[in-house]
N, C-alpha and C positions, 0 to 999 in steps of 0.2 A: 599885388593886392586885387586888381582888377580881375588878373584871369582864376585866383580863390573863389572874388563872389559868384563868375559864371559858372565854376564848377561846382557851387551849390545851388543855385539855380536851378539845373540841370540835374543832381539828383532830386530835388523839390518835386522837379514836374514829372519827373522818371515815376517817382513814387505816387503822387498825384495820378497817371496815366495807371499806372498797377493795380491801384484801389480800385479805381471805376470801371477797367476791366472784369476784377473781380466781384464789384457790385451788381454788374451786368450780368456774369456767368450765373452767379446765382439767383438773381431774379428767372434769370431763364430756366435754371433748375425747376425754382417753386411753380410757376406755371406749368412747367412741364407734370410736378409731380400733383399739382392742385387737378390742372384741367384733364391730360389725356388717364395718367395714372390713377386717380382718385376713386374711380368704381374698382378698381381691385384693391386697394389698401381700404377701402369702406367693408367691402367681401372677406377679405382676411379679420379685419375688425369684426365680424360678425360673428365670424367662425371660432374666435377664440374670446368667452364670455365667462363671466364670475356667477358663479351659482350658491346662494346661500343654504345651507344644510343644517337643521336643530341638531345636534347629533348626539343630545344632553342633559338633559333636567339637573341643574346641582339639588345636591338633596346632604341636610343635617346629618350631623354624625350622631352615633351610640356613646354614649363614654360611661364611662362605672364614675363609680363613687370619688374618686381623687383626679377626676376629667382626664381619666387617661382613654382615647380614643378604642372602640372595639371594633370601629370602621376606617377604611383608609388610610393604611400603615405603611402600607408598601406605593410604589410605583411600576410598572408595567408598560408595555408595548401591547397596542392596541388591533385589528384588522379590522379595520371598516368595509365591508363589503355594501356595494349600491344596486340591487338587485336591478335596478332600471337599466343598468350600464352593463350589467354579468349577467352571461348566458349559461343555464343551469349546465350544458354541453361543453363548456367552457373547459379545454384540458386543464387548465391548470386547479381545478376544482378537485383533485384528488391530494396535491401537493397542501392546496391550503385546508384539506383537511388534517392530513398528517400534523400540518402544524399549530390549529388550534385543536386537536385533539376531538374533534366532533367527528360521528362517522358521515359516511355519505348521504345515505338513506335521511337521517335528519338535516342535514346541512341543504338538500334539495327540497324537504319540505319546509324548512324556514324560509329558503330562497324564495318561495311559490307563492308567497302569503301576501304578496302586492305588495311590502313594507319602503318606505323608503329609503332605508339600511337596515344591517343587521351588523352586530359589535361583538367579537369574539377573541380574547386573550392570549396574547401567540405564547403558546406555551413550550415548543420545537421550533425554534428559532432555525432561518435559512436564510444566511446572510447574503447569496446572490439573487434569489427573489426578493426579498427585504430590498435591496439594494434597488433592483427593476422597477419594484413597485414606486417607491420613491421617488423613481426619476420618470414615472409618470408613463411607463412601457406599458401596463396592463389596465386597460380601462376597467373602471366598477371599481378600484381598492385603492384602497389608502390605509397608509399606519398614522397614529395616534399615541403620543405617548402621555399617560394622566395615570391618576392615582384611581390604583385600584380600590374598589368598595371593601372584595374580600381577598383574602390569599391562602395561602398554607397554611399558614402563622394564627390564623383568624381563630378566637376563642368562644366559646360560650354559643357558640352556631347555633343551637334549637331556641336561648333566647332571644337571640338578634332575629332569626328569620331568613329571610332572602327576598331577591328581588328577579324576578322571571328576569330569562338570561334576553330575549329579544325586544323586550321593549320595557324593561325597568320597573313594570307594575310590581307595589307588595304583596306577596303572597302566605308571608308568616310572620309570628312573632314581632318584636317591636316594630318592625319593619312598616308590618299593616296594621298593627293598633293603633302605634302614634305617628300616621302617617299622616296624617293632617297638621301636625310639626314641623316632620322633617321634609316634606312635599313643598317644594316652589316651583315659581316660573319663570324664575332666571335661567336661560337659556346658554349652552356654550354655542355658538354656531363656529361652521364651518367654509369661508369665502372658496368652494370651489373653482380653479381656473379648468372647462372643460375646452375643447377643441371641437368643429362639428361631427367627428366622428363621437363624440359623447365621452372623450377619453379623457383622463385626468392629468390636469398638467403641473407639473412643478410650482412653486410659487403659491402655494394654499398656505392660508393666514387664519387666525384664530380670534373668536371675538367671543364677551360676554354681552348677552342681551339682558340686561335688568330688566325689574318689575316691581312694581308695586310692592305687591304677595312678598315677606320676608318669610325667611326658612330659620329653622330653628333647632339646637341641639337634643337630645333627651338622654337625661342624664340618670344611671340605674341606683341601684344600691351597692351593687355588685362589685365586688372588691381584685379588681384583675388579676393581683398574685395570688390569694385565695384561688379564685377560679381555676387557675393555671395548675395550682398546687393538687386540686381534685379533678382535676382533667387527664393530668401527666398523671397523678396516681391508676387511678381507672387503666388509663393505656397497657397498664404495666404488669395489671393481672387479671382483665376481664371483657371479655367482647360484647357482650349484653349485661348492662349494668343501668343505673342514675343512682344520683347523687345530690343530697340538699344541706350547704351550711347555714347558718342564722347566725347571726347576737343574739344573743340573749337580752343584753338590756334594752337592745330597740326592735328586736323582733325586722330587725333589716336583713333581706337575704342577702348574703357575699357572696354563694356561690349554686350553681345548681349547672347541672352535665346530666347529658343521657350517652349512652352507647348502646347500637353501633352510632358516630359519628356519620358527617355529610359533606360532601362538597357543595357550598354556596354556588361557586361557576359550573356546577355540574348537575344542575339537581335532576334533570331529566335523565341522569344513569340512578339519583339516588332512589327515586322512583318504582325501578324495579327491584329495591336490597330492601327485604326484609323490615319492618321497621326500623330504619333508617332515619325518617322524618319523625318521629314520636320523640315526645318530650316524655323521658320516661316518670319523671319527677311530677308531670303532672297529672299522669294517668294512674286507675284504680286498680287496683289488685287485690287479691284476700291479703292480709298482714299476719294472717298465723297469730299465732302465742302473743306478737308484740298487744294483740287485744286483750290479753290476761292484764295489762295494766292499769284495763278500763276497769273490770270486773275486780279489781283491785281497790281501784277507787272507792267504789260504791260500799266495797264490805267496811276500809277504816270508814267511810264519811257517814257511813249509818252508824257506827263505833260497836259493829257487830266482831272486830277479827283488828289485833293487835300483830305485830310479826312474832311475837312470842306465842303468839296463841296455839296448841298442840295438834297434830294431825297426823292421823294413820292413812298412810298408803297402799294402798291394796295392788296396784299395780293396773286397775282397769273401773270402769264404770257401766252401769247398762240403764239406758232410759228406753224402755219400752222396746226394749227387744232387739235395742241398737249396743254395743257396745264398745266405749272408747278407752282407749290402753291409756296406761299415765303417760310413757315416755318409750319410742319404738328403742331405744340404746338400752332402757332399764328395766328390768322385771317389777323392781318396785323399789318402793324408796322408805319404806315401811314405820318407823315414829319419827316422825321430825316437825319442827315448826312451819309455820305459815313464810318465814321470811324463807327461810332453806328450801319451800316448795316453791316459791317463785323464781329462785334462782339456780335451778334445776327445770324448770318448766314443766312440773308437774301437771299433768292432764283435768286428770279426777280432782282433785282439792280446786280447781277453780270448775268444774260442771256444778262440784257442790255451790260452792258462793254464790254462781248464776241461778242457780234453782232459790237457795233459799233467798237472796234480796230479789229477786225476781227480772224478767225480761224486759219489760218500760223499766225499768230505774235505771238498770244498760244502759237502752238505747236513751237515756236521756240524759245521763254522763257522756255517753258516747259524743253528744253534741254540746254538753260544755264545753268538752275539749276538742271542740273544732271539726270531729270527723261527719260525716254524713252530710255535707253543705262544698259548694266552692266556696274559695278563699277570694277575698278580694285585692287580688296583688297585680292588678291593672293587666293582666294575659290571663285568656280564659284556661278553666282544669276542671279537670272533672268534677263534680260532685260527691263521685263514689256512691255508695251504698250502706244500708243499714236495714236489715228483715222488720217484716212486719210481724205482727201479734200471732196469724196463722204463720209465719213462716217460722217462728223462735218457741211456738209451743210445743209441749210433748216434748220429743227426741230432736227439739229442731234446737233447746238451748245449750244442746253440747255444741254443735257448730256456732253460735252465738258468741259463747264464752271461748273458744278455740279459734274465732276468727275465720271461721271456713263457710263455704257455700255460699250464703249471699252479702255475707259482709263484706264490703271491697273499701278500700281507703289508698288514697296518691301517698307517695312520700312526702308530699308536700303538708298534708293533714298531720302528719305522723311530725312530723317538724314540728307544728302549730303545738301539737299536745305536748312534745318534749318539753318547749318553751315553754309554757306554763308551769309544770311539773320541776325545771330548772329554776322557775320564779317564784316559787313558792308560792302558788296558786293562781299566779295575779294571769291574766290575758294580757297580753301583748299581742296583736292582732301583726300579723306577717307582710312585709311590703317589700316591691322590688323598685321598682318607680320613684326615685327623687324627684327630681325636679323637670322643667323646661327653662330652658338656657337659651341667649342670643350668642351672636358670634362675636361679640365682643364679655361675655361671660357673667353677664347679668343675668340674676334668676327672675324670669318672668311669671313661672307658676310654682309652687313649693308645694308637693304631696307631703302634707304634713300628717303621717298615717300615725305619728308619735304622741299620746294621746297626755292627758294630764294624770287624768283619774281613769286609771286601768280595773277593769273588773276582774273582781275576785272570786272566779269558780270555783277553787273548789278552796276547802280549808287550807290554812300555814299547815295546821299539824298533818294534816293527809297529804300535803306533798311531801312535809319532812321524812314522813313515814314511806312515802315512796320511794323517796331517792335513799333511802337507807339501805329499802330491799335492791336496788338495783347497783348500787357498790357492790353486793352478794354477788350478784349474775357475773360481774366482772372480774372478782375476787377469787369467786371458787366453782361458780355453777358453767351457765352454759357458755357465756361471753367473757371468759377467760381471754384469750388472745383480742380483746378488745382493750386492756387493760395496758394501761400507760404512765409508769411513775413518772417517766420525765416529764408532762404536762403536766403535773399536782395529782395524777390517780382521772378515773374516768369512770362513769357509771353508764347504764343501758340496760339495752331488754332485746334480745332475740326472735326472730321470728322462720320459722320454716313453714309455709305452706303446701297442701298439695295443692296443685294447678292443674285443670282441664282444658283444653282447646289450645295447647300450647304444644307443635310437636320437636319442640329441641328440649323442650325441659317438664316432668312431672312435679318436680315442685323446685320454688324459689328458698334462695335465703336472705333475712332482713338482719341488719344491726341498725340501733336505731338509740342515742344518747348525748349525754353533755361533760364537756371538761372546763377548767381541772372541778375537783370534788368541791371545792371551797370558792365560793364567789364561783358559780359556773359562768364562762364567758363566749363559750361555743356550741351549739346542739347540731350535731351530724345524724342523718340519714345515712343509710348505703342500704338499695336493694339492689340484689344479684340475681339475673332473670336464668341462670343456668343450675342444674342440679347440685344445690351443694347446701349445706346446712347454715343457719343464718349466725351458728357461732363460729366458724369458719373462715370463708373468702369474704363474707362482708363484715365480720367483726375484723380480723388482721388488715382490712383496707380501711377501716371506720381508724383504727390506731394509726398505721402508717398516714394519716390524714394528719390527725390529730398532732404528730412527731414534727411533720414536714410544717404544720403551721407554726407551732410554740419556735422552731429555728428562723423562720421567715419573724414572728415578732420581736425576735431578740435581735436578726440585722435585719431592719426595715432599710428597703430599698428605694427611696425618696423617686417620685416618675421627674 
């Protein structure tokens, strides 16, 4: 028993002795590494420090009318480049061009610009630089990976706008209208770990800095499968085109496209393409013949001209020494009535109308129905045009009544007047703009453009009697292939202009109307900025619209 207890004892103190050895060795470590060591571990501490970087603004989304987003759909890989850190000599500046698709030449004068970063889309992915860069090999870069604003995919582009590619400022459409929305100052930052060579080290974290300032959604009218539906159409038959659909009973736009299309991540190539950046929807044009509608107007609403009422076509007309043919396809169209000359687009039978109700009663129909004014649909457009007193006198009211020379009108006008003329007379005034939205989906602003008591420009019976004539056009005259039983039937009016200053095309073609015939519930635009006549490529694309919509409301696609 006795020699047990001493042989515990004796591990006791064994163990006892081990400790305080080893309490020993390591206090002499820490001195060691406190007193002689401690300026180099303070030095290395120096050398490798956290660097905060903004590298972000969050900013509001677009979304249409059922909050389905037209911004940040996708997700992306990012290249952060830190011009402080990256020398424009830098070889591998040719590699990270190839792979965000920028050439040299710009990529060095963005480099140049003093910026703190610059943020470009790896669109040529190279998964052993990717790799490099990540683990902190190539000072000045860093990847990032967050949701892209725009992509491929991205719809409705001349509405939405863009956002300059280096430092996020709006420079179009919703973008910079309601940028005072969607604009905050919540910050992402970026905790960079750099090394004293200034090199990027592994280990970078991500933070959001709040603020005050909430950001906020802006929510359109704009109906995304619609949109999609006149986008993909366009694509399919026309490089230079726009495009405007409406309701009818709320005068809400669903859809509006221009071509050519744009790259959002690109716009400094879209720049030098032709109008590229035109909103073609909202720019003026002559509308040709579709102005016969106005001149139309005027003759039922003064109750001068019935569509039964009778008329000889001679095949041409002469005001002072000018002479305008009825119809370049027809010699003449010789007894027929007023309704058969408008859906024909006879020439002469509307120079007469214009002469006899006269030139201000035009131009002052012309601006019940919207044209000669911008609209107010929350993004500026043109105004367009309407001739003055010297310019519509004389030989100047066959261009008047023809739509040519200084009459110019957006498709977006040509929308406005459809709508009415579909409303049987009433104004429904056009809006794109719903609402402002928070992030949790409360409506904080409501553009309530939806009026109680709508104004009645022109007569019930002058529209009834319009849309009567314009079944004709559809039926049997010029807008034939505009014409669609499976929607309920479709009415419209034609327009072919010539055009000056334009060297791809001498004249345009417009289709411009509403479906079905009964209860109309849609009014399409189409103007087609290339040679072609407006019962043609823009009437067959105006139906083809038309087909693709009535199948999209039969299976609606729940977002």
């Amino acid at each position: 028993m006795k020699m047990k207890n001493l042989s515990t004892r004796k591990r006791v103190v064994f163990l006892g002795l081990f400790i305080s050895i080893l309490l020993f060795a390591l206090t002499i470590r820490l001195a060691h590494i406190q007193i002689i060591l401690g300026k180099t571990y303070s030095k290395k501490a120096l050398e490798q420090r956290t660097l905060p970087i903004a590298i972000h603004k969050v900013r509001g989304d677009i979304l249409d009318r059922n909050k389905i987003p037209l911004t940040r759909r996708q997700q992306g890989d990012f290249l952060l480049i830190f011009p402080r850190f990256f020398d424009n000599n830098n070889p591998l500046l040719d590699t990270i061009c190839k792979m965000t698709e920028v050439n040299n030449e710009r990529m060095v004068q963005i480099l140049s610009q003093n910026k703190s970063f610059v943020e470009y889309e790896i669109i040529n992915p190279n998964e052993e630089v990717e790799r490099q860069i990540k683990q902190g090999e190539y000072p000045g870069l860093m990847i990032l990976r967050k949701n892209k604003r725009y992509d491929d995919t991205s719809i409705a582009r001349h509405l939405v706008g863009y956002l300059r590619e280096y430092d996020h400022s709006p420079q179009s459409g919703i973008e910079k209208e309601y940028d005072k929305y969607l604009h905050s100052d919540d910050v992402v930052m970026v905790d960079a770990i750099i090394d004293a060579q200034n090199r990027l080290l592994p280990g970078t974290t991500y933070s959001l800095q709040k603020s005050p300032q909430p950001h906020y959604n802006v929510q359109l009218t704009i109906d995304y499968y619609i949109q999609k539906i006149l986008e993909d159409v366009l694509d399919r038959h026309i490089e230079r085109a726009g495009g405007v659909i409406v309701d009818v009973q709320t005068g809400e736009i669903l859809a509006l496209a221009s071509r050519p299309n744009f790259d959002q991540n690109n716009v400094y190539q879209a720049l030098k393409d032709k109008d590229s950046l035109w909103s073609v929807p909202m720019k003026a044009f002559p509308p040709g013949s579709l102005f016969k509608t106005v001149v139309a107007a005027v003759g039922i609403e003064q109750g001068l001209y019935t569509g039964e009422t009778p008329y000889t076509c001679n095949g041409k007309i002469s005001i002072n020494g000018i002479t305008y043919k009825c119809n370049p396809s027809i010699q003449s169209l010789g007894e027929i009535n007023i309704r058969q000359a408008f859906a024909h687009s006879c020439n002469d039978l509307f120079i007469n109308i214009a002469q006899q109700v006269g030139g201000q009663a035009t131009i002052d129909m012309a601006n019940k129905l919207g044209l000669g004014q911008s609209l107010d649909i929350g993004l500026d457009n043109d105004p367009g045009n309407l001739p003055t007193k010297s310019q519509y006198s004389g030989a100047g009211i066959g261009n008047l009544a023809l739509g040519q020379d200084k009459v110019e009108t957006s498709p977006l006008q040509i929308a406005q007047m459809m709508t009415i003329i579909a409303n049987d007379g009433i104004k429904k005034e056009l809006s794109l703009v719903k609402a402002i939205i928070d992030q949790s989906g409360k409506v904080l602003k409501n553009f309530n453009y939806i009026q109680y008591e709508h104004e009645q420009v022109i007569s019930y019976n002058t529209a009834k009697e319009l849309k009567t004539w314009m079944m004709d056009v559809t039926e049997y005259g010029t807008g034939k292939k505009a014409f669609s039983k499976r929607v309920g039937g479709s009415a419209g009016k034609t327009g072919t202009p010539q055009i000056t200053g334009d060297d791809d095309a001498k004249y345009y073609g417009w289709f411009a109307g509403f479906f079905p015939l009964v209860d109309p519930k849609y009014v399409t635009v189409i103007l087609v900025r290339q040679e072609s006549e407006g019962g043609d490529k823009a009437a067959k694309i105006f139906k083809e619209i038309a087909d693709e919509i009535i199948i999209h409301t039969e299976n609606i696609v729940l977002p």
